[in-house]
C-alpha positions as CSV (number, residue, x, y, z in Angstrom):
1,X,0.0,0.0,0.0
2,X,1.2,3.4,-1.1
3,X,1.3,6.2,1.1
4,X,1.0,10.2,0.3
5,X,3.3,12.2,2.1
6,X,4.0,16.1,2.5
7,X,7.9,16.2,3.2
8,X,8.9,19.3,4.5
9,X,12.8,20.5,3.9
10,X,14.6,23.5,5.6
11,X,14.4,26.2,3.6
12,X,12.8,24.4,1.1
13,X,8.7,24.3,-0.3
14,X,7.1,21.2,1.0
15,X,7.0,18.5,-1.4
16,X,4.4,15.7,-2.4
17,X,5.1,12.5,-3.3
18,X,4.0,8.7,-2.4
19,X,6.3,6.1,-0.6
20,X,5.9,2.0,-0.4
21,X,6.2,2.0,3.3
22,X,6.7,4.6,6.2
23,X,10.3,5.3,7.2
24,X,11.6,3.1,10.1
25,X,13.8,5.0,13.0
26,X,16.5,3.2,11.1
27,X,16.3,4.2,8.0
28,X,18.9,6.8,6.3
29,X,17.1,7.9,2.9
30,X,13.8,8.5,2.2
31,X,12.6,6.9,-1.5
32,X,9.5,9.0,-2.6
33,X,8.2,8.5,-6.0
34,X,6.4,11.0,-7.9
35,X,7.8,14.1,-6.4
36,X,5.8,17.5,-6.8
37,X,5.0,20.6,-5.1
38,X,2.0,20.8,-3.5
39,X,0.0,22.7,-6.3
40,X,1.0,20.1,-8.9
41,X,3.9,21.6,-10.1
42,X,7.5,20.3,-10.9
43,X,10.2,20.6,-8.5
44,X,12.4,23.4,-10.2
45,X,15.7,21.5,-9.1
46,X,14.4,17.9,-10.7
47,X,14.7,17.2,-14.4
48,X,11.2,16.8,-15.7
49,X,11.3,12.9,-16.4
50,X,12.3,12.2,-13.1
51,X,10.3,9.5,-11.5
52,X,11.6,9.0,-8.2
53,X,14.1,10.9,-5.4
54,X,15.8,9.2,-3.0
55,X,16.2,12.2,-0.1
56,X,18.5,11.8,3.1
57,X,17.1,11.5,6.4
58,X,19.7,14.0,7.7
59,X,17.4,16.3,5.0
60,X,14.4,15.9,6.3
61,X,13.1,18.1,8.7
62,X,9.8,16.3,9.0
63,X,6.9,14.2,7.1
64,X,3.5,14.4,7.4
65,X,1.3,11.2,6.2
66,X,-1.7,12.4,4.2
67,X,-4.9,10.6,4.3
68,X,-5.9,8.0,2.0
69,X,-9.3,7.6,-0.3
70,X,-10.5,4.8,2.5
71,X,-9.9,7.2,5.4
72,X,-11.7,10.3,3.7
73,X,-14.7,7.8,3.1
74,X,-14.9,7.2,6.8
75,X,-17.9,9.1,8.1
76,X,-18.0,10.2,12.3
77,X,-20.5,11.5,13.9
78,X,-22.9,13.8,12.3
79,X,-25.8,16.0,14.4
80,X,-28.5,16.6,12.0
């Protein structure tokens, strides 16, 4: 199962892209395919075939883990 992330880097925009698994606490790079920024957009600093990035950890200043279609389906409690 894919995940969507928003990877934030100092001084940096916040970037979007999907990963295989989350990182473990052991891990030293970050593989995130189909890197964009957040409106769509190409990274300036990637060529523009450029699939996948492999960022490392010591980059990273931290990720966020967007929700997934089955979590946005979820309904809670609604007062009517």
């Amino acid at each position: 199962m894919a995940y969507s992330i928003l990877l934030h880097l100092p001084n940096e925009e916040a970037v979007i892209g999907e990963v295989e698994e989350l990182p473990k606490p052991t891990d030293t790079v970050l593989l995130v395919s189909n890197p964009r920024r957040r409106d769509g957009k190409d990274l300036h600093y990637l060529e523009s075939n450029v699939t996948s990035v492999i960022w490392p950890m010591h980059r990273i200043a931290f990720i966020e883990i967007l929700p997934g279609e089955e979590e946005e389906r979820i309904i809670g409690f609604v007062r009517e």
